[in-house]
ZANU-415014 format. One record per atom (N, C-alpha, C, O): residue in one letter; atom name; z, x, y. Coordinates in steps of 0.001 Angstrom, whole numbers, always signed. Layout:
! ZANU-415014
NODE  aa  at       zz       xx       yy
NODE   A  CA        Z        X        Y
...
! end
This chain:
! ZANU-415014
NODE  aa  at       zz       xx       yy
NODE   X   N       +0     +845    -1171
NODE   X  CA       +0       +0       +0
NODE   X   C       +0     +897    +1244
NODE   X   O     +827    +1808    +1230
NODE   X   N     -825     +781    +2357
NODE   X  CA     -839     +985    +2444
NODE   X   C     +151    +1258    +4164
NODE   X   O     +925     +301    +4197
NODE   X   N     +302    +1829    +5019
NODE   X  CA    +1760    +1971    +5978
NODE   X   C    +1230     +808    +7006
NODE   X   O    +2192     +501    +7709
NODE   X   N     +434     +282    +7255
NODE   X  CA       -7     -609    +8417
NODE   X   C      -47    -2017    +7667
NODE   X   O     +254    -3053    +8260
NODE   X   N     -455    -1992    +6264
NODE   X  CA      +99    -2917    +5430
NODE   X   C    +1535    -3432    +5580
NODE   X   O    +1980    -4514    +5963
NODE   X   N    +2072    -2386    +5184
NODE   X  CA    +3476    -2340    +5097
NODE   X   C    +4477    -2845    +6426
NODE   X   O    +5415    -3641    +6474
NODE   X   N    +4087    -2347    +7034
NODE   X  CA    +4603    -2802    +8449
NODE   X   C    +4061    -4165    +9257
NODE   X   O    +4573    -4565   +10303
NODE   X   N    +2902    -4821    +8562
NODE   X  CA    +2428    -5811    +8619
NODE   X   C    +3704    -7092    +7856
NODE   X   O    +4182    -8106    +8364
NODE   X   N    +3853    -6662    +6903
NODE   X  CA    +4581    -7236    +5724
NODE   X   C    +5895    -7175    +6269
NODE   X   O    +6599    -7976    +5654
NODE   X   N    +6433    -6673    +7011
NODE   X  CA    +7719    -6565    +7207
NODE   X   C    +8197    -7439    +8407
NODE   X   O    +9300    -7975    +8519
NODE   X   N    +6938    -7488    +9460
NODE   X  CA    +6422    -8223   +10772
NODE   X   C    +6316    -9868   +10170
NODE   X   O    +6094   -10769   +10979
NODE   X   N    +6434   -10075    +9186
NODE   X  CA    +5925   -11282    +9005
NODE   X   C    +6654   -12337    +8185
NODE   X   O    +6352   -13468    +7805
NODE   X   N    +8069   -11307    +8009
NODE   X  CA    +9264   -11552    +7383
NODE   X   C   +10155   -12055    +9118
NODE   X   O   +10708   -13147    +9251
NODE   X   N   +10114   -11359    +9857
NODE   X  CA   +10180   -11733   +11376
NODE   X   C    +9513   -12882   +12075
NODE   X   O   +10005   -13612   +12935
NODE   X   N    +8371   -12914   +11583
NODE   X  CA    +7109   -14303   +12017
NODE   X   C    +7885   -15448   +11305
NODE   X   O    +8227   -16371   +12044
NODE   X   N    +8130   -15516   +10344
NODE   X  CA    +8761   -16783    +9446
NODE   X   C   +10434   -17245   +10024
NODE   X   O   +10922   -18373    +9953
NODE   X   N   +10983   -16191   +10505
NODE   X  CA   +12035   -16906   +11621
NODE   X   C   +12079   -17217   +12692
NODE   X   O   +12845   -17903   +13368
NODE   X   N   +10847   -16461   +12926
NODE   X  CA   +10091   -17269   +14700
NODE   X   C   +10138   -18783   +14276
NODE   X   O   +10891   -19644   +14731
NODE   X   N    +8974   -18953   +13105
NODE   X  CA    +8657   -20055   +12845
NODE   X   C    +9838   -21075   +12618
NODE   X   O    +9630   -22267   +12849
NODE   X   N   +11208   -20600   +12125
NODE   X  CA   +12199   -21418   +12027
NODE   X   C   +12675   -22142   +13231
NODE   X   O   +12851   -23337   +13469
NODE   X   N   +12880   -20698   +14144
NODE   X  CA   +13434   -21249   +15540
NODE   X   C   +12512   -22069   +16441
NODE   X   O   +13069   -22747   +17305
NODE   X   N   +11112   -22105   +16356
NODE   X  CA   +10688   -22750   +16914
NODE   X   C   +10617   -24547   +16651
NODE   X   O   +10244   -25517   +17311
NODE   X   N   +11164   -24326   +15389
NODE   X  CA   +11047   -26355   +14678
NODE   X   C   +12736   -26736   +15130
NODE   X   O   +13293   -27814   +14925
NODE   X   N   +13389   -25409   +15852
NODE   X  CA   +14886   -26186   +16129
NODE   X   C   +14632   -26391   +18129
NODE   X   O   +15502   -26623   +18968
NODE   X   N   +13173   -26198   +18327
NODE   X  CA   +13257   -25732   +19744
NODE   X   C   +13074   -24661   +20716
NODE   X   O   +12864   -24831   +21916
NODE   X   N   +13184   -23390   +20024
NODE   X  CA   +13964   -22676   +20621
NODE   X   C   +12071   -21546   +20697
NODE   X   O   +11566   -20774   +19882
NODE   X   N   +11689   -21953   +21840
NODE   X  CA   +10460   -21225   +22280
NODE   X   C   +10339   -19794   +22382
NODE   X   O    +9338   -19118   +22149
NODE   X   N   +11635   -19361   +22810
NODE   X  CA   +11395   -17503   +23620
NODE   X   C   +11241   -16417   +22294
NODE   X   O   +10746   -15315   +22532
NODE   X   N   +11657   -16734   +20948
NODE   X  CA   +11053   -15914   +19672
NODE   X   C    +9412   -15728   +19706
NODE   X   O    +8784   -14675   +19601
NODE   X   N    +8988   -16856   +19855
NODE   X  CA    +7774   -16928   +19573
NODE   X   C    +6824   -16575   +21047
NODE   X   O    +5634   -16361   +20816
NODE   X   N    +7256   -16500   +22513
NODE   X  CA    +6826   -16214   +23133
NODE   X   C    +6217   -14656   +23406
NODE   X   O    +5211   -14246   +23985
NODE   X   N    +7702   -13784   +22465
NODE   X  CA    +7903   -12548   +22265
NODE   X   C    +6586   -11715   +21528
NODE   X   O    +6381   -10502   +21494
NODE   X   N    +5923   -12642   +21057
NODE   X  CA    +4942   -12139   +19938
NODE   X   C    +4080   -12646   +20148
NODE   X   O    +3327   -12666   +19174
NODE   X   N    +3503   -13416   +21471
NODE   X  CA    +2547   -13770   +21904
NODE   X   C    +1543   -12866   +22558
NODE   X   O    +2053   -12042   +23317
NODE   X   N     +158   -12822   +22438
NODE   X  CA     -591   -11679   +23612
NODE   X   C     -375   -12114   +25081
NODE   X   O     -479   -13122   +25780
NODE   X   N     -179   -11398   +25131
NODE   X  CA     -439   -11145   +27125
NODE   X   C    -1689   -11276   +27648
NODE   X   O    -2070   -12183   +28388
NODE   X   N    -2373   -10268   +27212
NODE   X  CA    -3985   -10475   +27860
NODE   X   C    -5030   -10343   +26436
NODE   X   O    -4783   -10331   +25230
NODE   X   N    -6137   -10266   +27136
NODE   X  CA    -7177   -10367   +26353
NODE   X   C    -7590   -11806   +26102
NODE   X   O    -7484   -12759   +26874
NODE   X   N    -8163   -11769   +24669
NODE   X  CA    -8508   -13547   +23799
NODE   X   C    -7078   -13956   +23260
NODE   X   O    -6360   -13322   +22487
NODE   X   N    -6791   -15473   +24012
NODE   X  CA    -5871   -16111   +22777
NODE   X   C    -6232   -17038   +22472
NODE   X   O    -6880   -17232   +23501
NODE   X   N    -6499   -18293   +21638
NODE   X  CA    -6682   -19753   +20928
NODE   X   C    -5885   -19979   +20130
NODE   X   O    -5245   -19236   +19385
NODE   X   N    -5903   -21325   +20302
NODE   X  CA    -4782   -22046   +19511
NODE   X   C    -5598   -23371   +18892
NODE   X   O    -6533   -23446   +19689
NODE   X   N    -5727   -24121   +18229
NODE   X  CA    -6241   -25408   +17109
NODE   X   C    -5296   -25997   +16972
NODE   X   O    -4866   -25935   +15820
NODE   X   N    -4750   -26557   +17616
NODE   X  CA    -2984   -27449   +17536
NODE   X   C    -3456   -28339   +16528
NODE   X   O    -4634   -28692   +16586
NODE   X   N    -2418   -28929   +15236
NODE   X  CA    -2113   -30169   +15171
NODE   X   C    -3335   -31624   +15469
NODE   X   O    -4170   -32258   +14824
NODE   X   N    -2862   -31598   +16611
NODE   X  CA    -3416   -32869   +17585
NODE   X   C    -4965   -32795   +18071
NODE   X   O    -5540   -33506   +18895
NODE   X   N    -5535   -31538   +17176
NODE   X  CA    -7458   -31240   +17518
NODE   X   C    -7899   -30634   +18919
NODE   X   O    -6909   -30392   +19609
NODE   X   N    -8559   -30463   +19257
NODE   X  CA    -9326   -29795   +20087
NODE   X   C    -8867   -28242   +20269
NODE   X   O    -8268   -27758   +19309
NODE   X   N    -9126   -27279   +21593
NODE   X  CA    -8901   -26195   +21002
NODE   X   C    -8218   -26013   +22870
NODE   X   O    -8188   -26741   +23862
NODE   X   N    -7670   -24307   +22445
NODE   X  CA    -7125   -24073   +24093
NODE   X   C    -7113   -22541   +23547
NODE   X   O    -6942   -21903   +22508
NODE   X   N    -7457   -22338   +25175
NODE   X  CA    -8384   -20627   +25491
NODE   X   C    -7400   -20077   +26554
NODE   X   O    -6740   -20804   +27296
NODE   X   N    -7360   -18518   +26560
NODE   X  CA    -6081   -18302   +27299
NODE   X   C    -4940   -17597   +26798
NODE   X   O    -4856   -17920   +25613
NODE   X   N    -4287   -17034   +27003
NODE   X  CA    -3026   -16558   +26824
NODE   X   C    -1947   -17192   +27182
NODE   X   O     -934   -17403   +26516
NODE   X   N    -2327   -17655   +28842
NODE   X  CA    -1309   -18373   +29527
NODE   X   C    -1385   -19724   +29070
NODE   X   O     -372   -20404   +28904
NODE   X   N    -2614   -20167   +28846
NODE   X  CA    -3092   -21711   +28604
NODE   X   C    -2327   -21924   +26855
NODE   X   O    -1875   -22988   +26434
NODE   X   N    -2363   -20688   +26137
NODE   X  CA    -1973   -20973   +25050
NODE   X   C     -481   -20981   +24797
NODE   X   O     +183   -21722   +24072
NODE   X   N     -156   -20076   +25495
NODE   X  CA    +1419   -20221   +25848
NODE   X   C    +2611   -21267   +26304
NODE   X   O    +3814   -21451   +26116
NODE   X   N    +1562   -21800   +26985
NODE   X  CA    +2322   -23029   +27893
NODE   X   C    +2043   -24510   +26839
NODE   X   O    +2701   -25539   +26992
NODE   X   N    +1171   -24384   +25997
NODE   X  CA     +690   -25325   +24732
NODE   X   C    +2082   -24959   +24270
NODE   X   O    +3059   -25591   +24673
NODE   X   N    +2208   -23711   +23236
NODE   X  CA    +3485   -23902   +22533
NODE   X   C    +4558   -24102   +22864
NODE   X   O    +5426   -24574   +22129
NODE   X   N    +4692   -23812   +23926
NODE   X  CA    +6193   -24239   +24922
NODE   X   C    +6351   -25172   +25290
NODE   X   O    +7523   -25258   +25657
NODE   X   N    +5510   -26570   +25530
NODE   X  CA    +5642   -27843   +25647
NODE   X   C    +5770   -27902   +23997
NODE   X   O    +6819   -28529   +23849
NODE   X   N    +5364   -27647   +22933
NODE   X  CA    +5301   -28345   +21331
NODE   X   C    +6640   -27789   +21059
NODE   X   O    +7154   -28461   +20165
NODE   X   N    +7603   -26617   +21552
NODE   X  CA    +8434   -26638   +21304
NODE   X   C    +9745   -27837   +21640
NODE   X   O   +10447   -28505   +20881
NODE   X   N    +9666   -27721   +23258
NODE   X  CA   +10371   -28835   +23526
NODE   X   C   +10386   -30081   +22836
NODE   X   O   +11121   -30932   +23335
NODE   X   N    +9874   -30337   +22005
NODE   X  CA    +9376   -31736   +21494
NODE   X   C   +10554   -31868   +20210
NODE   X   O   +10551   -32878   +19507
NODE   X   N   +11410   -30915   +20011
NODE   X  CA   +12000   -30240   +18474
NODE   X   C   +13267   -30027   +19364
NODE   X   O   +13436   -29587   +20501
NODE   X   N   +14212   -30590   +18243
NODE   X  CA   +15973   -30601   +18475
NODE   X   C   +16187   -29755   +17572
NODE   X   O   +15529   -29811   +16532
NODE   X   N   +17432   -28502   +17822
NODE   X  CA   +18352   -28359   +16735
NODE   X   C   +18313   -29263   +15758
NODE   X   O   +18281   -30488   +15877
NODE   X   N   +18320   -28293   +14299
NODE   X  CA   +18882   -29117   +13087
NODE   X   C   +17400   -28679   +12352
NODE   X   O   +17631   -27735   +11596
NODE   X   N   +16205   -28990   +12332
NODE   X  CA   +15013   -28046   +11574
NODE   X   C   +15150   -27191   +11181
NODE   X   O   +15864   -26209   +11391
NODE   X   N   +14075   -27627   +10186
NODE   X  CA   +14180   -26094    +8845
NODE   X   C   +12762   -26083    +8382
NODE   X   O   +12107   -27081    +8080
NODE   X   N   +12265   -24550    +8354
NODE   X  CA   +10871   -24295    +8095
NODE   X   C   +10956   -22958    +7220
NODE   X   O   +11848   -22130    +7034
NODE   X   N    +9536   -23118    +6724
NODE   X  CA    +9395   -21865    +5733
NODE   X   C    +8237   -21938    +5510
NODE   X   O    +7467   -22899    +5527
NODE   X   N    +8049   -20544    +5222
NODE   X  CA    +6311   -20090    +5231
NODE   X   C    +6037   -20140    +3559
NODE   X   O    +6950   -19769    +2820
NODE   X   N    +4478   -20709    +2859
NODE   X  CA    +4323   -20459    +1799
NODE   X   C    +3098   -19725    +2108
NODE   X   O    +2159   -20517    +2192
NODE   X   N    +2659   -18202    +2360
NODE   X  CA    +1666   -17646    +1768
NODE   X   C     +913   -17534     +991
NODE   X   O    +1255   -17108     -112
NODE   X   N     -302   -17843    +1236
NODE   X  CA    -1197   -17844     +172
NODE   X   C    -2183   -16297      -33
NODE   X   O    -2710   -15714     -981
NODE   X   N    -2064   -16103    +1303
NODE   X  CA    -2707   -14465    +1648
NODE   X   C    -2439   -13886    +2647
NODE   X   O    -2252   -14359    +3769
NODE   X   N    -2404   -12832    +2308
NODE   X  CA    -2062   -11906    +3894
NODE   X   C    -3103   -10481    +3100
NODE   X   O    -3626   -10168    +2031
NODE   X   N    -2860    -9868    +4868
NODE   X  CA    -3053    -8911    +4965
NODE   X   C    -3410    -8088    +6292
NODE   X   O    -3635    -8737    +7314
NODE   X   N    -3473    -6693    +6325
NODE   X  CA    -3589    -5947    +7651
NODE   X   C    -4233    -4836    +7317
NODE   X   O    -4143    -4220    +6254
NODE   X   N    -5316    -4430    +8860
NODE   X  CA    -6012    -3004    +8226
NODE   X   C    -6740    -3021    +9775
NODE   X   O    -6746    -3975   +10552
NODE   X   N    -7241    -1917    +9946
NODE   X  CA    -7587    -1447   +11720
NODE   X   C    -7124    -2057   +12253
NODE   X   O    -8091    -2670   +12705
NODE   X   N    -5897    -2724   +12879
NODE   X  CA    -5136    -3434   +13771
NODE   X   C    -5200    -4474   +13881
NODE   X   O    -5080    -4870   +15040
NODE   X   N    -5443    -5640   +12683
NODE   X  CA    -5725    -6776   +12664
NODE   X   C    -5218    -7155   +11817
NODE   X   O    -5545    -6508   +10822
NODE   X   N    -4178    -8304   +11498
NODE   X  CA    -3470    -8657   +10854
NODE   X   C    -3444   -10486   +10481
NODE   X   O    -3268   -11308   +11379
NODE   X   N    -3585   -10755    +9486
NODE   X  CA    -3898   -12255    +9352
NODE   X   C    -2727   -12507    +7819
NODE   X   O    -2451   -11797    +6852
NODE   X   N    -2371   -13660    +8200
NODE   X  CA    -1612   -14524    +6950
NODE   X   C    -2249   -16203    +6834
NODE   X   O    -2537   -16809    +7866
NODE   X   N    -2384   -16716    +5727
NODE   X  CA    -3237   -18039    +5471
NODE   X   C    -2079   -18837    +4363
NODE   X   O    -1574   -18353    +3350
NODE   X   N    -1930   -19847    +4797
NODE   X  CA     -982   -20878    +4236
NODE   X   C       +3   -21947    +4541
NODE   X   O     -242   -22538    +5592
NODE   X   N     +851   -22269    +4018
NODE   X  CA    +1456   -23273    +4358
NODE   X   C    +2756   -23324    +5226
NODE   X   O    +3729   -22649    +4891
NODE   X   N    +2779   -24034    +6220
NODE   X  CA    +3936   -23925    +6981
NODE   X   C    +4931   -25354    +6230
NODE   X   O    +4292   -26365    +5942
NODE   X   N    +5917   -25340    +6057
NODE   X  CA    +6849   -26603    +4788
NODE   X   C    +8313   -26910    +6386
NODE   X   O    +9131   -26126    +6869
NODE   X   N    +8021   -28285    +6682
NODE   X  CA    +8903   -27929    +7600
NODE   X   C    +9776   -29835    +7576
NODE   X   O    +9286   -30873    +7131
NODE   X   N   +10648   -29695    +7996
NODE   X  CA   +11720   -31051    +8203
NODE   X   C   +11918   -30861    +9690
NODE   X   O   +12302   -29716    +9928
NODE   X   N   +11766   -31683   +10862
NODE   X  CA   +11810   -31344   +12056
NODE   X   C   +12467   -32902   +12163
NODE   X   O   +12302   -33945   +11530
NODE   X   N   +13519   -32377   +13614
NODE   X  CA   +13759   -33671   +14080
NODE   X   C   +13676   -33222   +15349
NODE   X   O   +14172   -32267   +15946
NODE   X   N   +12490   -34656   +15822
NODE   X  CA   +12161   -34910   +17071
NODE   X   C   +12548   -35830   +17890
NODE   X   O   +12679   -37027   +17636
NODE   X   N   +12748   -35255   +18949
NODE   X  CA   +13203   -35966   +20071
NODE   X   C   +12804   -37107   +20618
NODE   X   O   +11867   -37223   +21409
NODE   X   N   +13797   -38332   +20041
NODE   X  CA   +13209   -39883   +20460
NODE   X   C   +12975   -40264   +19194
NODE   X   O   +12592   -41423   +19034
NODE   X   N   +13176   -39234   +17795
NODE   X  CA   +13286   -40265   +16559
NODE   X   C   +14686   -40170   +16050
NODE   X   O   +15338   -39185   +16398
NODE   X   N   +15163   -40942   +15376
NODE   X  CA   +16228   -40766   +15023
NODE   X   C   +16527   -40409   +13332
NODE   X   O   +17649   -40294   +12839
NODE   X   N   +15123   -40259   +12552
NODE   X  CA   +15529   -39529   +11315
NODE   X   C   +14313   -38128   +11371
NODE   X   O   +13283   -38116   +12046
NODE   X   N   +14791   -37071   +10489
NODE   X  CA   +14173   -36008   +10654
NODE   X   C   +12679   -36350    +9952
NODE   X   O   +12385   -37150    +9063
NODE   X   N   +11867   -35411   +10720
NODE   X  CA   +10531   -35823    +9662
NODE   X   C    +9553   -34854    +8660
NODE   X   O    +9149   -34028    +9478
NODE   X   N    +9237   -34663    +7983
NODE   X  CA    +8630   -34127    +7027
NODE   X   C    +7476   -33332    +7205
NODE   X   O    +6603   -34187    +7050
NODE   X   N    +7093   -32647    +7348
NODE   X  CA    +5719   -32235    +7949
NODE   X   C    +5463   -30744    +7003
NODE   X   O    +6204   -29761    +7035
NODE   X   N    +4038   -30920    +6066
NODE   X  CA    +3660   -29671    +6276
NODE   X   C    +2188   -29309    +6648
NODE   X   O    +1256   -30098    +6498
NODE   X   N    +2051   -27940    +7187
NODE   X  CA     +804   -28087    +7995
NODE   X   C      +73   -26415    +7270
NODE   X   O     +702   -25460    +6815
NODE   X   N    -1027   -26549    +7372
NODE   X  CA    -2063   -25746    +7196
NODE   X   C    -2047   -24888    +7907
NODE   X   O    -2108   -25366    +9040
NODE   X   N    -1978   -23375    +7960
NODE   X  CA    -1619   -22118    +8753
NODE   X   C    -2920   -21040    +8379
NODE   X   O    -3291   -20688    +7259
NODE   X   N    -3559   -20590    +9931
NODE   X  CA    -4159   -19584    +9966
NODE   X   C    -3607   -19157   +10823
NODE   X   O    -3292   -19878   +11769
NODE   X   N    -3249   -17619   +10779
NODE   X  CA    -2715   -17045   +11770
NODE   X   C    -3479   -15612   +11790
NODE   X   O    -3765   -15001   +10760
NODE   X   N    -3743   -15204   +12980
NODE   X  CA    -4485   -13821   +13010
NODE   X   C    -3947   -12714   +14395
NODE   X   O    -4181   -12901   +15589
NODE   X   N    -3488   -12025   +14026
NODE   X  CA    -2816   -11023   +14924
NODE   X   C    -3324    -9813   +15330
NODE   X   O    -4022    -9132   +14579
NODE   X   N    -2953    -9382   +16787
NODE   X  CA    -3861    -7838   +16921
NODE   X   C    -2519    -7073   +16714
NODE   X   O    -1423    -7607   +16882
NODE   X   N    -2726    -5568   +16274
NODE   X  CA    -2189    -4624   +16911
NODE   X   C    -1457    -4465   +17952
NODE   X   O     -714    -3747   +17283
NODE   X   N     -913    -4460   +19073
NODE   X  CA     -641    -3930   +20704
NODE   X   C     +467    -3158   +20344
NODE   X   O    +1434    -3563   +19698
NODE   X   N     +252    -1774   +20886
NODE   X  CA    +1323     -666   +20469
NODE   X   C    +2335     -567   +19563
NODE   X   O    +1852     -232   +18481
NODE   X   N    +3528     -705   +19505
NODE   X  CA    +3979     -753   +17731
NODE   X   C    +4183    -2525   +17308
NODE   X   O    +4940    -2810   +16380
NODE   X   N    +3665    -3297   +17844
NODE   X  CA    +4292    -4617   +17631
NODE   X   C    +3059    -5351   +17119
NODE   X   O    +2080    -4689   +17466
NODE   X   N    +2817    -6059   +16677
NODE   X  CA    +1929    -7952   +16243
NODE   X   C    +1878    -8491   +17237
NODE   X   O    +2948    -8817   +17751
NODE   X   N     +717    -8784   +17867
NODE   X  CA     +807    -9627   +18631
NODE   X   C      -80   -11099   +18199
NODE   X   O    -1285   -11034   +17956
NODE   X   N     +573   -12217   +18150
NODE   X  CA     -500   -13487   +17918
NODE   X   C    -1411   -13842   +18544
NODE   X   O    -1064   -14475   +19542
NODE   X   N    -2840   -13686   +18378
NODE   X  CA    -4030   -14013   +19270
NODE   X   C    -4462   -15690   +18930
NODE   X   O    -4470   -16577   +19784
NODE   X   N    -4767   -15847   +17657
NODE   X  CA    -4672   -17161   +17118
NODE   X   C    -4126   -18010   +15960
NODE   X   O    -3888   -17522   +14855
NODE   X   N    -3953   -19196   +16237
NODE   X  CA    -3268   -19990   +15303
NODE   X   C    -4185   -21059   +15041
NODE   X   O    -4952   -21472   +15910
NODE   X   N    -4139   -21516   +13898
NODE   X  CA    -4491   -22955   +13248
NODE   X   C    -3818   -23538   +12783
NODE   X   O    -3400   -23015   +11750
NODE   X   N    -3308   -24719   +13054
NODE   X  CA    -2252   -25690   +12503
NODE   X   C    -2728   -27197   +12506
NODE   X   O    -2911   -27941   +13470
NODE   X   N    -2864   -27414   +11271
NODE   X  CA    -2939   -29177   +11488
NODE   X   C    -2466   -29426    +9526
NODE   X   O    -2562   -28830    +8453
NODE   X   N    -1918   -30783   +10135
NODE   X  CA    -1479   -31356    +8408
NODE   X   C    -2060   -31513    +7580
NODE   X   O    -3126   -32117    +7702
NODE   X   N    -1567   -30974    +6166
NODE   X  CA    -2327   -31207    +5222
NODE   X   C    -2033   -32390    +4599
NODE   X   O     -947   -32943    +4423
NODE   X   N    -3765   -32878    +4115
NODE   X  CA    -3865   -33855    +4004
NODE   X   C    -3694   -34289    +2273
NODE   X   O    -3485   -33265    +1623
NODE   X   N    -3730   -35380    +1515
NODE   X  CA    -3870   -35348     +705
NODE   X   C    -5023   -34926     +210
NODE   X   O    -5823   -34627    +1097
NODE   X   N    -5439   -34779     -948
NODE   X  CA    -6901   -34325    -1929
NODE   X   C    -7195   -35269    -2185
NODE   X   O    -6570   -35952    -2996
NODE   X   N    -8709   -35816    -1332
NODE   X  CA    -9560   -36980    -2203
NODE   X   C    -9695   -37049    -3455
NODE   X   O    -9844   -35913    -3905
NODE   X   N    -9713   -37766    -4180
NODE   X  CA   -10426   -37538    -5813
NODE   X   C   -11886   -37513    -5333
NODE   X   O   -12417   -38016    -4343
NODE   X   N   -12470   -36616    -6551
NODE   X  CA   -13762   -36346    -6237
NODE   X   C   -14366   -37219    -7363
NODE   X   O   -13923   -37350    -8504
NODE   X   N   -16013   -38074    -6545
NODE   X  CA   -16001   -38420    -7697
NODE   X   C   -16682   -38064    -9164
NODE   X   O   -17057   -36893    -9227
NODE   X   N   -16884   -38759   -10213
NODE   X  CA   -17655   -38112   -11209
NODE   X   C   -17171   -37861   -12282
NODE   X   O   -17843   -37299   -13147
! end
């Protein structure tokens, strides 16, 4: 394995408690590991797309607010990996969130692309894909 691997892998053991704190609310983990400049996009959930760093930033920081204390999330990987400064993980985000203005927690799991640059020793998140997975049609035949 190789050391940018490795340190990828270890970054992403860190990404999965971002991901916790962000289903209790709590935005500034995940801001931390956001790009600054360059390309960022985001594929929210709710469809269409948003371009930006700042534009993408201010997306997750309103979706945070939306989330009370008491959530619980966890990453199921299906793939990862890292190599010339580019770092991507693909899979499932498994999450129980309680939102603000419901009064029981709700169930949600969502479909995860995530793709990260390099920026000096840290990950930074350039883009995300998130929307729910759906059930599997039967196919027919």
């Amino acid at each position: 394995m190789s050391t940018e691997q490795k340190h990828f892998e270890d970054f992403m053991k860190r990404r999965e408690e971002i991901g916790a704190a962000y289903v209790e609310g709590d935005y500034a983990p995940l801001d931390a590991i956001i790009t600054q400049h360059g390309v960022a996009t985001f594929f929210g959930p709710g469809g269409g797309h948003i371009h930006g760093p700042k534009h993408v930033a201010t997306a997750y920081e309103k979706g945070a607010a939306s989330f009370e204390p008491g959530g619980k999330s966890r990453f199921q990987i299906l793939q990862m990996g890292a190599d010339n400064g580019i770092g991507y993980w693909v899979g499932l985000q498994i999450a129980t969130a309680k939102m603000k203005g419901k009064p029981e927690p709700i169930p949600m799991t969502l479909r995860i692309t995530e793709i990260f640059r390099r920026e000096g020793d840290d990950w930074k998140l350039v883009h995300r894909h998130a929307d729910m997975l759906a059930e599997e049609k039967e196919k027919p035949g």
